[in-house]
C-alpha angles and dihedrals in degrees: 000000000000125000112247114240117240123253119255109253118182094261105063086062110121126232113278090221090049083048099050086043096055092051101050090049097053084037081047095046088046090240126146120233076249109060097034080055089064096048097060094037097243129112121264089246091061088046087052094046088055090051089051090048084233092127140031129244132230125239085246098049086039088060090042100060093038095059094040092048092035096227132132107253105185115220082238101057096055082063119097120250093257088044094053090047089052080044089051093041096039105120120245121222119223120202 
């Protein structure tokens, strides 16, 4: 039986910035979505969702990509928009 994808939510959107990112360094590397698709290990209509900023990335596939395309991917921009707000407004404790 296959496992039924999960449905998108707001906040598993990626980053636009992350998205656009992803895109000029494979543009900028001359690599197709797919083969950057087969790189990482994922299909090319999940590297074309992350273009798009349709759908999130992993830490994994986040470190993957960085190092194939040899480019710097923060922990914080592979966050969505409403993650990296709670991020920003998340308290500190002093002691």
């Amino acid at each position: 039986m296959k496992a039924k994808r999960k449905p998108y939510t707001p906040g598993s959107l990626m980053d636009p910035t992350l998205a656009a990112a992803i895109k000029a360094a494979r543009e900028a590397k001359g690599l197709t979505q797919k083969q950057l698709a087969a790189l990482v290990g994922v299909s090319t209509a999940t590297a074309s969702l992350w273009e798009e900023g349709r759908r999130g990335i992993s830490t994994f596939h986040a470190l993957m990509v960085s190092r194939v395309l040899g480019v710097e991917i923060t922990m914080e921009s592979t966050l969505s928009a409403s993650q990296q707000k709670k991020l920003a407004n998340a308290p500190t404790v002093n002691g």
